[in-house]
N, C-alpha and C positions, 0 to 999 in steps of 0.2 A: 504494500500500500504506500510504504513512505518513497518506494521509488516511483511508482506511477504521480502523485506526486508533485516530486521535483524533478521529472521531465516535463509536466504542465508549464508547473511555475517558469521551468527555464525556454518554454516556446512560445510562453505569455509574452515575458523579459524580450526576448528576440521580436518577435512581431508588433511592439507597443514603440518600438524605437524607429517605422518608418509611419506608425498609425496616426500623426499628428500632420507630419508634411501630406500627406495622401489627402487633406483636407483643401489645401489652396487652389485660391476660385481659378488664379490662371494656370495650371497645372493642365498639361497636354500629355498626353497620352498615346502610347504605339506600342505595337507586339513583335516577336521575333524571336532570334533562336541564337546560341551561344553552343561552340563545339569545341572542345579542346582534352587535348590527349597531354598526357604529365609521364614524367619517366626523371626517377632520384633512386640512387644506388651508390652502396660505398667504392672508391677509388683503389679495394683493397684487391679488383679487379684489372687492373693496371701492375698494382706492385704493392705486395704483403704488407709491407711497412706502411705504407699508405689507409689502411685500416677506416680511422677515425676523419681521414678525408670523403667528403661527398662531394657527387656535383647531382645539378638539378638543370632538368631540361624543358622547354614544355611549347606547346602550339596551340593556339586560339584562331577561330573566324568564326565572322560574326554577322549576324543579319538584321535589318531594321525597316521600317516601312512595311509594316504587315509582312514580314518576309517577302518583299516584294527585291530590298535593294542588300545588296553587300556591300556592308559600312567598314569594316576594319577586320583587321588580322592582330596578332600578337604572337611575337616569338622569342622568347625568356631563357638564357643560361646563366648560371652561378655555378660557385664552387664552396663547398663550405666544409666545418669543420667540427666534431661531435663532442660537445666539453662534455656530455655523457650520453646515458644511453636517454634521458627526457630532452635537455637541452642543444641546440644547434645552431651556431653563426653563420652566417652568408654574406657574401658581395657576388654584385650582380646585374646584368645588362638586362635589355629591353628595349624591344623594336617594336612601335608601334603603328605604322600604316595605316590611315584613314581619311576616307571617302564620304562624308557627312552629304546628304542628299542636301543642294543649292551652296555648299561651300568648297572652297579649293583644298586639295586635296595636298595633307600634313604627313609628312616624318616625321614624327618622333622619337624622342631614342633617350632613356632613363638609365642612368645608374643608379646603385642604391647599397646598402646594407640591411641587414633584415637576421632577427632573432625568435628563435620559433621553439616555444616549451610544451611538450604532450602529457597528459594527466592522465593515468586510467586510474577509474574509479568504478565502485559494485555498480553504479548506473552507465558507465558507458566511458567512452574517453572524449575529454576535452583538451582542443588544442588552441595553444597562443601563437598568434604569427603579427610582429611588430615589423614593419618595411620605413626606411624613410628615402624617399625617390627625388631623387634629383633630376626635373623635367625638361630638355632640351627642346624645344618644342620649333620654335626659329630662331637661330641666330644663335647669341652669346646668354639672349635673356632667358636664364634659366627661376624655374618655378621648383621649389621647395615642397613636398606634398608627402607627411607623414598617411600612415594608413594598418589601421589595427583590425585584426578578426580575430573573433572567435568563434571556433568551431565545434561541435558536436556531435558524437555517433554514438548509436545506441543500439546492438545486435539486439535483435528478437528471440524470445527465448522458444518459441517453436522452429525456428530455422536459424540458427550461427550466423549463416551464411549472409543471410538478410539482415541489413542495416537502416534505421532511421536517418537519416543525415541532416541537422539543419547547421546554420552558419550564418553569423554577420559581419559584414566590414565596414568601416566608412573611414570616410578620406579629407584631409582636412589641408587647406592651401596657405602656407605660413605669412607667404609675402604676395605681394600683385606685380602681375606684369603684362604685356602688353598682350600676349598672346596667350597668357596662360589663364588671365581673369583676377577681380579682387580675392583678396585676402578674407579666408574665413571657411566656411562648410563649403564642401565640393559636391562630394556624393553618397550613397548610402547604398550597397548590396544585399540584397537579405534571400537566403536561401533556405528550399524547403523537399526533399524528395526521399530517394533509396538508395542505397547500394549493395550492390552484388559481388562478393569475394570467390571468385572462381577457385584460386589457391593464393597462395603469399604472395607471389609475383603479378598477379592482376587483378583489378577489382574495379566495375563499370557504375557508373551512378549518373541517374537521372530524376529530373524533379523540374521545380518552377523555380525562377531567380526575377527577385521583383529589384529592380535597381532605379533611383533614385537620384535623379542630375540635378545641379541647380548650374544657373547661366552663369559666362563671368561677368554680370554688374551685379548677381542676386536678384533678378526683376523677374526672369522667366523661369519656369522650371518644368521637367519632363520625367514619366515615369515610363522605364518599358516594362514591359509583361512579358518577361521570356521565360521560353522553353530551352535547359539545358542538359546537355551530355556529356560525361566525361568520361576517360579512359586512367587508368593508372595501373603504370609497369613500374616495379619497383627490383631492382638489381643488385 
């Protein structure tokens, strides 16, 4: 009882944090789809001594306009390093390509570090993943843009194999710049589905990801409704 519970409480917590913005009169709205395949595995496949080295790879594209238009890709490598078996450091690149339907069409390209601690507990594991992105966006004028999730899984006790998955991130812009937008809240991710553990090296997850834009003056703001799929190879 007390774990059913506090997976309410903690889906409440998750869903109450985009339930307030979901209210604004000028708030626009679009659906779409998000795909992206993930592959992190120790370096101890390279070289024994290399153990406690990781790296981290991963590939996104993306759809917007009723799944009408392809708005953007993402393609993400790190290398990091395991100060235990919970805790792990990263540095790390980011390509991001995007085609926004009536706007010209952006490179961007993010470095960052990023600190990411996993919890298991008798209800399930929770994970922290802390990034702070340094956003190349045009030019020299670079955007500042820390960005926190937490994550959640919760195998089902009639199937292992079957997982709950929810997850929240949001993303917050330190400084203003010309191209990046003011200073202040950026965006908000919130996710909701399953996942499937094939064996320890893969495991598929699909669900709904309600993500949450605001414009760079803060005047406009947009929410998609996407449908997401993920892949994860772990090595």
């Amino acid at each position: 009882m007390i774990k059913k519970i506090a997976l309410w409480a903690i889906a409440a917590a998750i869903l109450g944090a985009v339930s307030m913005p979901s209210m604004a009169d000028d708030l626009l709205q679009d659906a779409g789809s998000w795909m992206q395949v993930v592959g992190e595995g120790s370096l101890k496949i390279v070289d024994p001594k290399l153990e406690k080295g990781r790296v981290w790879l991963e590939g996104q594209s993306r759809f917007d306009d009723d799944w009408n238009h392809w708005y953007q890709g993402m393609v993400r490598a790190a290398v990091g390093y395991s100060l235990s078996d919970r805790a792990t450091i990263w540095a790390g690149y980011t390509w991001l390509p995007t085609q926004n339907v009536g706007k010209d069409y952006v490179s961007q390209q993010d470095v960052w570090p990023a600190f990411r601690y996993i919890l298991s507990t008798d209800i399930g594991t929770f994970s922290f993943r802390t990034m702070i992105e340094s956003n190349f966006i045009q030019g020299d004028d670079v955007r500042f843009r820390p960005r926190q999730m937490l994550r959640f899984m919760h195998p089902l006790e009639f199937e292992p194999r079957l997982s709950l998955i929810t997850w929240d991130e949001f993303f917050i812009r330190v400084n203003s710049t010309k191209f990046g937008g003011q200073a202040g809240f950026d965006q908000n991710r919130i996710f909701a589905g399953l996942g499937w553990s094939f064996n320890q090296s893969f495991r598929a997850e699909a669900g709904y990801l309600n993500q949450y834009l605001d414009d760079a003056t803060h005047t406009d703001n947009i929410m998609h409704h996407l449908i997401m799929g993920s892949m994860y190879i772990n090595f």
